[in-house]
N, C-alpha and C positions, 0 to 999 in steps of 0.2 A: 504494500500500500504506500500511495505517494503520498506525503504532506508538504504545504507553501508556510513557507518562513517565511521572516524578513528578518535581516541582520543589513547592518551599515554596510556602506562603500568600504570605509578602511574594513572591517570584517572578512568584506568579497573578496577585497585588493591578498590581504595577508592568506585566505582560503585560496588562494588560485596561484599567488606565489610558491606554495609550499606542495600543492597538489603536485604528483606523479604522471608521468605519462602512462596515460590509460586508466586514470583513476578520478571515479566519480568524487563530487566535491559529498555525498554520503559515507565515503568511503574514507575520505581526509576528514572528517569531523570522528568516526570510529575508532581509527588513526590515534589519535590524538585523546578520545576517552580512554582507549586501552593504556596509552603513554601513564594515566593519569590514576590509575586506580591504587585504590589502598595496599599497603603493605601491613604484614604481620607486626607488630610491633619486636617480635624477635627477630629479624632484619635487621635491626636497629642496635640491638645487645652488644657491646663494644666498641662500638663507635665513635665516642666521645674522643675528640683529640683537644688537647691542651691541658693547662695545669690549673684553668681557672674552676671546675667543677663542684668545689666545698662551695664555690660562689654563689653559683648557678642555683646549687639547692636550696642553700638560704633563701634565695632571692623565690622559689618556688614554696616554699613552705610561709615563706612571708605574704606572698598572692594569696594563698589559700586559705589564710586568717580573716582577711580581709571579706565582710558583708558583701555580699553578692547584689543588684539590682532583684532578681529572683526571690530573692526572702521575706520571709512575709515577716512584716514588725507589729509586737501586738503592743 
């Protein structure tokens, strides 16, 4: 089944720049979801480079303290 988009100029321009030969502009947006999908978050395990890390967590446990907009106040 076919569906009509509308997406911008620059959108078309960058979709037809990047397209293949012989490859539908559905096929360059698929392209580009598959580039995009989630990873495992143990993908991720190790990965950290640098020395600043004891920082990092402060600074994430610090966030997390922090009242959310979501919270209900009674």
């Amino acid at each position: 089944m076919t569906k009509v988009i509308l997406i911008s100029d620059e959108a078309y321009k960058e979709l037809k720049r990047i397209k293949k030969k012989g490859e539908s502009f559905s096929d360059v947006v698929l392209r580009l979801i598959h580039k995009t999908t989630y990873k495992p978050l143990s993908e991720f395990a190790g990965k950290w480079v640098g020395d600043d890390i004891d920082f990092v967590f402060q600074q994430v446990l610090h966030e997390r303290e922090k009242p959310s907009s979501r919270e209900a106040y009674v």
